[in-house]
C-alpha positions in Angstrom: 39.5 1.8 -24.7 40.5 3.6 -21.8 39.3 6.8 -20.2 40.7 9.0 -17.4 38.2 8.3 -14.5 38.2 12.0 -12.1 36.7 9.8 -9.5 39.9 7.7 -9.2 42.4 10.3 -10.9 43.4 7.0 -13.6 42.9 5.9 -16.7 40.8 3.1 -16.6 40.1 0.6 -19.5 36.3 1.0 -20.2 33.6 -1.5 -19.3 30.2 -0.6 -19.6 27.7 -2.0 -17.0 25.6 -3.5 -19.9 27.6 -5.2 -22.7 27.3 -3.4 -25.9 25.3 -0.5 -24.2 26.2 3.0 -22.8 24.2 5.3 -20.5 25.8 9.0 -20.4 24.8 11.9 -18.5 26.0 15.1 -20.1 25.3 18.4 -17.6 23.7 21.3 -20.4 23.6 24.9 -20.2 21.8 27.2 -17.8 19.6 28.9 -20.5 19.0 32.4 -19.6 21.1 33.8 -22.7 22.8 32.7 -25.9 25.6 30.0 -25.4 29.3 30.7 -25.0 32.1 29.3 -26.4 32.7 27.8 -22.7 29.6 26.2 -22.8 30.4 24.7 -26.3 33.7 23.2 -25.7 31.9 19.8 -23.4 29.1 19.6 -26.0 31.9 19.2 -28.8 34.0 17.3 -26.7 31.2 14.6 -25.3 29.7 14.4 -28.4 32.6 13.8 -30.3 33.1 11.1 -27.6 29.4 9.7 -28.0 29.8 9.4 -31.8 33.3 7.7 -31.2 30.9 4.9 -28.7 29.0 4.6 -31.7 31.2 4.1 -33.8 32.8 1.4 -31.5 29.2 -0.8 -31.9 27.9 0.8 -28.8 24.5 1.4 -28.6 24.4 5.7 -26.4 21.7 6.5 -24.5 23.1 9.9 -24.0 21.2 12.7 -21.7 21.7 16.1 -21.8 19.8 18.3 -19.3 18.6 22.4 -20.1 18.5 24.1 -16.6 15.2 26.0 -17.0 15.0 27.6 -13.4 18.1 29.5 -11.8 18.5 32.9 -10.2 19.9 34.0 -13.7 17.3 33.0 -15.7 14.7 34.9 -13.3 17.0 38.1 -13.1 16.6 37.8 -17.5 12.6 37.9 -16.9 12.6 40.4 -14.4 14.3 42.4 -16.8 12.6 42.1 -19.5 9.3 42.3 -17.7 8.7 38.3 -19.1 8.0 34.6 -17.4 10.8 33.2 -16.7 9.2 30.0 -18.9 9.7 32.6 -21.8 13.3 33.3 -21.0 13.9 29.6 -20.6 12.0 28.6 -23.9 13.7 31.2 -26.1 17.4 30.5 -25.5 16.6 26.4 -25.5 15.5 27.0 -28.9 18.8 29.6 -29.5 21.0 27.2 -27.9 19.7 23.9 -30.1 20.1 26.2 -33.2 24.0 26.6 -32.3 24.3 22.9 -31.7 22.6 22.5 -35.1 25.6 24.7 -36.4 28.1 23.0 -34.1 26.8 19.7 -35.8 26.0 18.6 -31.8 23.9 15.3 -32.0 20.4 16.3 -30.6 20.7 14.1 -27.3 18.6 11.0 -26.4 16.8 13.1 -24.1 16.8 16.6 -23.5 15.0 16.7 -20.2 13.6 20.2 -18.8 14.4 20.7 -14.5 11.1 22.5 -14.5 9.2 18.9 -15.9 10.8 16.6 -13.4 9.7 18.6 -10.2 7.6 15.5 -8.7 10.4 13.3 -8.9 12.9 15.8 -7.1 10.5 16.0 -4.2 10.1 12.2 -4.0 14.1 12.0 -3.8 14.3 15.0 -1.9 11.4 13.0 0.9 13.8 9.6 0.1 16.7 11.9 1.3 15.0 13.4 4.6 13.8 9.3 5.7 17.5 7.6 5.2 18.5 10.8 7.8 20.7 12.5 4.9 18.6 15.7 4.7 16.3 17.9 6.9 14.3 20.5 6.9 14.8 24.6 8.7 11.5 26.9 8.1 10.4 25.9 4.2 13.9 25.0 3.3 15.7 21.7 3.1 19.6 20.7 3.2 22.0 18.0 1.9 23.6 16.8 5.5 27.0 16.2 4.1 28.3 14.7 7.5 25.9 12.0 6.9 27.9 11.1 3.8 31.1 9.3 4.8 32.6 9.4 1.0 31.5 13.2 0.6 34.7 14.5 -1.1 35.3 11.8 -3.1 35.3 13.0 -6.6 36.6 16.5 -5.9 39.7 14.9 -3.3 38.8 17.8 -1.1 39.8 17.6 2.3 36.4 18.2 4.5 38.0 19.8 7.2 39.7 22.5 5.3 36.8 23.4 3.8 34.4 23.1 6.8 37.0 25.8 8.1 36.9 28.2 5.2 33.5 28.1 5.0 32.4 29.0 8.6 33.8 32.7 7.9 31.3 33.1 4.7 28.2 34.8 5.4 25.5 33.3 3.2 22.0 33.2 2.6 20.7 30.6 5.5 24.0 29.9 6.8 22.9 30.3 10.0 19.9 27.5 10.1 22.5 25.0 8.4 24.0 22.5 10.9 27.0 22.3 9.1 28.6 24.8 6.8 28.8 22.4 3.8 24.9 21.4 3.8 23.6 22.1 0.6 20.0 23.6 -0.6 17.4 20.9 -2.1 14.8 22.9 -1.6 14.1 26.4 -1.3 11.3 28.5 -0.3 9.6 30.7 -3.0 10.7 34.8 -3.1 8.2 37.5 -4.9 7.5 36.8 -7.7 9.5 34.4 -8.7 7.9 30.5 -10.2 7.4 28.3 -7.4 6.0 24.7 -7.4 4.3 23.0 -4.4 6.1 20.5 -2.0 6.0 19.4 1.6 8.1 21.4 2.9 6.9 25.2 1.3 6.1 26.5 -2.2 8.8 27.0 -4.0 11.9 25.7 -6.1 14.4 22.7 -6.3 18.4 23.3 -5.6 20.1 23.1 -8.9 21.8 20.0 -7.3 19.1 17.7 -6.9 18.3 18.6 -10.9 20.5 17.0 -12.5 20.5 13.8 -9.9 16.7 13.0 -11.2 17.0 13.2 -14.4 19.8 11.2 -14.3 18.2 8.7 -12.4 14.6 9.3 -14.7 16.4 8.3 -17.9 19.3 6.7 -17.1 18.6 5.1 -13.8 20.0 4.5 -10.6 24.1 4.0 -11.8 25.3 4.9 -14.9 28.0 4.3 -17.4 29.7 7.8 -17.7 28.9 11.3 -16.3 30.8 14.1 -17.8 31.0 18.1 -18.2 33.5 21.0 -17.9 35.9 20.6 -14.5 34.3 23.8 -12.9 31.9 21.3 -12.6 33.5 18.7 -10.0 33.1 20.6 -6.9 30.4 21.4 -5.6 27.9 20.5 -8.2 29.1 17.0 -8.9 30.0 16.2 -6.1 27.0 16.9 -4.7 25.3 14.8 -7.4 27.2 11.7 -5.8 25.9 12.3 -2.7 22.4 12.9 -3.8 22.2 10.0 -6.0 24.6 7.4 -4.0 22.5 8.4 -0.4 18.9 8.2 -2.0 19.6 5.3 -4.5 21.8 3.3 -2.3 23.8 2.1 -5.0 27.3 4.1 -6.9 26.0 6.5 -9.0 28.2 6.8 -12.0 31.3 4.2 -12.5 33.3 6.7 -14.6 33.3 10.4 -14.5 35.3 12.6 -17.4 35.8 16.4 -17.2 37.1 18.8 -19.9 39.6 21.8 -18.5 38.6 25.2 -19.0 38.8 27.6 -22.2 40.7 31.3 -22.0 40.5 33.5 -24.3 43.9 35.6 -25.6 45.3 33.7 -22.1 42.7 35.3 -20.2 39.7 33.7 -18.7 36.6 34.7 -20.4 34.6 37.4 -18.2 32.0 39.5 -19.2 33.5 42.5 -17.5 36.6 42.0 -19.5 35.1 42.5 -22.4 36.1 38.9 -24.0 33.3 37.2 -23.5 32.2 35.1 -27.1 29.2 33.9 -27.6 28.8 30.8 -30.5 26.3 32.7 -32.4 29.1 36.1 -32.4 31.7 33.8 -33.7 29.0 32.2 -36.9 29.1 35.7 -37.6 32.3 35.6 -39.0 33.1 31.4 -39.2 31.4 28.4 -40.4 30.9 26.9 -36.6 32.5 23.8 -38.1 36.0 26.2 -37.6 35.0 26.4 -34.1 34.4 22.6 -33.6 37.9 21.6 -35.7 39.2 24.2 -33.0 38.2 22.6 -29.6 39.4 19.5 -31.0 42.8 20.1 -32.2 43.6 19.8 -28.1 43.0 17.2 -25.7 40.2 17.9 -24.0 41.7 17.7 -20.4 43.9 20.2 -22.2 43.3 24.2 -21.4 42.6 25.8 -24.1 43.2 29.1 -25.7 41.2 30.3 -27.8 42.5 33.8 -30.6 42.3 34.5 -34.0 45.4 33.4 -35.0 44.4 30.0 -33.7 40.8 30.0 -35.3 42.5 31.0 -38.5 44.4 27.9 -38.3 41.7 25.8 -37.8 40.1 27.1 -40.8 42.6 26.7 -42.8 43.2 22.8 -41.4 39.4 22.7 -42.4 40.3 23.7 -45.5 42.6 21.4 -46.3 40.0 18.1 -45.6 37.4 19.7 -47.7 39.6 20.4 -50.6 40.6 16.8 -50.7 37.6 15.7 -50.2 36.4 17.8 -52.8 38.7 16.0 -55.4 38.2 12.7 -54.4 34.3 13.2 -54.8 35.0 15.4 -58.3 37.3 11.6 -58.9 34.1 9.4 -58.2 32.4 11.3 -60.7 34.5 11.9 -63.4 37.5 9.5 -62.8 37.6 6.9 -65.0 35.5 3.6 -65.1 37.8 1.2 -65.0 38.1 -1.7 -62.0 41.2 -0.8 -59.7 44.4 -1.7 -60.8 47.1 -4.1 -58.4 48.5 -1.1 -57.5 45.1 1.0 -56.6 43.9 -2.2 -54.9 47.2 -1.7 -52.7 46.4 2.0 -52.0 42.8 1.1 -50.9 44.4 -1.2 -48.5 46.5 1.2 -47.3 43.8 3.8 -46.5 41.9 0.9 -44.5 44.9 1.3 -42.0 44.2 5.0 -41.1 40.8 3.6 -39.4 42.8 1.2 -37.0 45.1 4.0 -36.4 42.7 6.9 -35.3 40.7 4.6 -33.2 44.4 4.0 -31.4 44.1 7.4 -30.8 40.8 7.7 -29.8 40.6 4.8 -27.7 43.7 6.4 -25.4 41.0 8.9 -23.4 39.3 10.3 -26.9 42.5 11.6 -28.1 41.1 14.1 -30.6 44.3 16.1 -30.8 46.4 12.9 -32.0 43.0 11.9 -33.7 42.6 15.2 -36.0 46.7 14.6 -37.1 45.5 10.7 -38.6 43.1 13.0 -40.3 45.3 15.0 -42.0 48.1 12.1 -42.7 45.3 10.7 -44.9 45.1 14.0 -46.8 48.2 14.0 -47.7 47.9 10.2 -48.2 45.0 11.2 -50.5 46.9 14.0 -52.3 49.7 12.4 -52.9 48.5 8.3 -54.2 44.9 9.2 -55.5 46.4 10.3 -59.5 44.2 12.7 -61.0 44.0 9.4 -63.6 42.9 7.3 -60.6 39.6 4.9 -61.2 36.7 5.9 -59.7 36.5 2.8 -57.1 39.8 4.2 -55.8 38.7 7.3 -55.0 35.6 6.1 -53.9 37.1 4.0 -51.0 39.4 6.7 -50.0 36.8 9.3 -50.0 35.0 6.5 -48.2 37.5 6.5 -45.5 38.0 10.0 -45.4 34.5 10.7 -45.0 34.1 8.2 -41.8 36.7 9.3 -39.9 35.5 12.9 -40.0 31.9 12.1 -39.6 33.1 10.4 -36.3 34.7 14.0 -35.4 31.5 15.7 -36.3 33.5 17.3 -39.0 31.4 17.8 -42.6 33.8 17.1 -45.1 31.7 17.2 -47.7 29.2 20.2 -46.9 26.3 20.4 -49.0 26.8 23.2 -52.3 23.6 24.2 -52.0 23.5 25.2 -48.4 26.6 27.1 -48.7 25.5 29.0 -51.9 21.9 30.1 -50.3 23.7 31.7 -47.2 26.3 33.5 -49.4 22.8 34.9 -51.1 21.4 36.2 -48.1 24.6 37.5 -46.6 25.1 39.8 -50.1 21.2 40.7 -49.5 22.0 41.9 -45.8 24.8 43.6 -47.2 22.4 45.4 -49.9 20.1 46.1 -46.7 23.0 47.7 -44.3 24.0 49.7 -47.8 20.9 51.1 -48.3 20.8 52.1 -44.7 24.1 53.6 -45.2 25.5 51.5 -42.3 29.0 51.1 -44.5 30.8 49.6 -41.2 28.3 46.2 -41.7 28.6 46.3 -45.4 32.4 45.8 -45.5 32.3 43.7 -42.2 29.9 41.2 -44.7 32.4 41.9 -47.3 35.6 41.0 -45.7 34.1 38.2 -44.0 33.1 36.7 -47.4 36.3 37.2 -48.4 38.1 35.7 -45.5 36.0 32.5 -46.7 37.3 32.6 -50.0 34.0 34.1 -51.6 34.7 37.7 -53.8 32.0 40.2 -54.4 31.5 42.0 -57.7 29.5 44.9 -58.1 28.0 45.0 -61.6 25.4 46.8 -63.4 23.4 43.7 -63.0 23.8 43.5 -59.2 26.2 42.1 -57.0 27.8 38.8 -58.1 30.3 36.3 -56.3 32.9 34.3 -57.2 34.7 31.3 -54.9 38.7 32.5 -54.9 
């Protein structure tokens, strides 16, 4: 298996530092507000990846991070005349409810930046003895001169940057002895949270974070660190220094970025009026459209995301579910014989699809070429499952079908029930936005029903449905 490695701009063939095992950092959201599609393409994407390890025999501990103090999430609580601890808890639980919907793994660890405070102030201390950090009235830089591989990951020339930094005018510039020194520590403002260190009250750099609870759960070098390429400079590669300079040792032997997401070829901006959140877009698709969709490119791939394209993906979805529908409808109703010769061959057959989507996923988790092995065993399915096939045929097909998607985090097989009960609320908010005469909802509901293949009938008895 090989994976493109950002730290040496290669694929490399993948050898974990522990045979059979896999540590993986993941950087999460900021959670000050609901999630955006931005923020959901590197959870699909890693976790996709992390359920492809396993797959693979690997056992993943994988650790995802929730940034619970920032500027942002502070600005929220100002606003709303809360603690920022309320902002923070509200939109973790939001956010793990979208990942539920996503089908996103729940992570090893989840770790909180506001829990692992002691430990960024012993790193931070470790930091200021090796003579990589010091300390200017309460607050307390990264000295990146003291690095001589700062640059590494981003293959940023220092110089250049040293220049176009000394004409920015920002907060502390001035006490910095070199424009490219980082905050680890920052001195508290009114009324913000603030925690108690050596150096003043107040609050780690977001940097150091991430670093820690690397470090905490992972330790001091891990197997794979990975998150959206916005990432790589500064935050990353500040992380490298942090980690490499306190630890003493390489911090992370492979490092794997996913490119950005646009939206109608635009990027996605709030003042644009574009932005998408994951809980708008389960307003009108089953967030398993929106997972099939970040797949269907590579993700080192930009991405576009539209209607048109989401409308695609639905139907693609479509398509595995109905053939997964008939195969299962096979295993139960087919008949009960043992497979024939031939059937025994088609079973064989099917086998081969496994070998040739891990081909694809083992080329730098290839999802693109992944999702199209996917869909040659549809038609595989369509066309040599008979509707007079034996139920052991279908069986193993389904079997087949059903293991490749699960690796993709794709349900093939959703459950009835689920999917009936949320229809039945959806015609009861309907009722509701009816009898508040808000008509726009009621044929939003409507139309959105019908775009998933669910018709409503307004009878005397009430309002039924039927699948189209």
């Amino acid at each position: 298996m090989k994976i493109f490695n950002t730290l040496t701009m290669t694929k490399q063939e993948f050898v974990p530092i522990e045979p059979g095992k896999v540590s993986m950092y993941v950087c999460g959201p900021t959670v000050y507000n609901l999630i955006h599609i931005g923020n959901a393409r590197p959870m699909i994407v890693f976790d996709t990846f992390r359920r492809y390890l396993e797959h693979k025999g690997y056992e993943v501990n994988y650790v995802s991070n929730f940034t619970d103090v920032d500027d942002k999430i502070i600005k929220a609580a100002n606003e709303e005349g809360v603690s920022s601890e309320e902002i923070a808890e509200r939109y973790i639980a939001e956010c793990k409810k979208d990942m539920a919907g996503m089908n996103v793994k729940p992570a090893t660890t989840h770790p909180r930046a506001t829990q692992e405070i002691d430990g960024m102030i012993d790193m931070i201390s470790t930091l200021i003895e090796k003579g990589h950090a010091y300390e200017k009235n309460g607050t307390v830089y990264f000295a990146t001169r003291s690095d001589k591989n700062y640059g590494e990951l981003s293959h940023k020339n220092l110089d250049d940057l040293r220049s176009g930094f000394r004409s920015l005018k920002v907060s502390g510039e001035d006490e910095k002895n070199d424009p490219l020194d980082f905050v680890l520590w920052k001195p508290k403002k009114e009324g913000e949270p603030f925690w108690t260190s050596p150096w003043s009250d107040g609050r780690p750099g977001w940097h150091i974070e991430c670093s820690v609870m690397s470090k905490r759960y992972l330790g001091d070098t891990i197997d794979i660190h990975a998150g959206g390429e916005d990432l790589v400079f500064p935050h990353h590669e500040n992380e490298i220094a942090q980690s490499s300079c306190a630890n003493g040792v390489p911090f992370s032997h492979y490092w794997m970025h996913n490119a950005f997401l646009n939206i109608d070829g635009v990027k996605m901006s709030k003042s644009l009026g574009n932005f998408k959140t994951v809980r708008g877009i389960s307003e009108h698709y089953d967030l398993q459209v929106l997972r099939l969709f970040m797949l269907s490119a590579h993700y080192r791939s930009p991405l576009n995301f539209s209607a048109d394209l989401m409308e695609s993906a639905k139907a693609a979805l479509d398509r595995i579910r109905t053939a997964a529908d008939r195969l299962k409808e096979l295993t139960e109703k087919g008949a009960e014989t043992a497979m024939t010769a031939e059937e025994l061959q088609i079973a064989e057959e099917a086998k081969k699809f496994i070998e040739r989507f891990d081909d694809r996923m083992d080329d730098d988790c290839n999802t693109a070429d992944a999702l199209s092995v996917v869909f040659d065993l549809v038609r595989f399915a369509n066309s040599q499952v008979a509707d007079t096939a034996s139920r052991e045929l279908a069986d193993a097909v389904l079997k087949v079908l059903v293991e490749l998607t699960d690796i993709l985090g794709l349900i093939a097989l959703p459950e009835k029930v689920d999917l009936d009960q949320e229809i039945e609320e959806l015609i009861a908010k309907r009722q509701e936005a009816r009898k508040a005469r808000n008509f726009a909802l009621a044929d939003q509901i409507r139309d959105d029903l019908k775009a998933r293949g669910i018709e409503l009938l307004d009878t005397r008895d009430g309002v039924k449905w039927k699948r189209i």
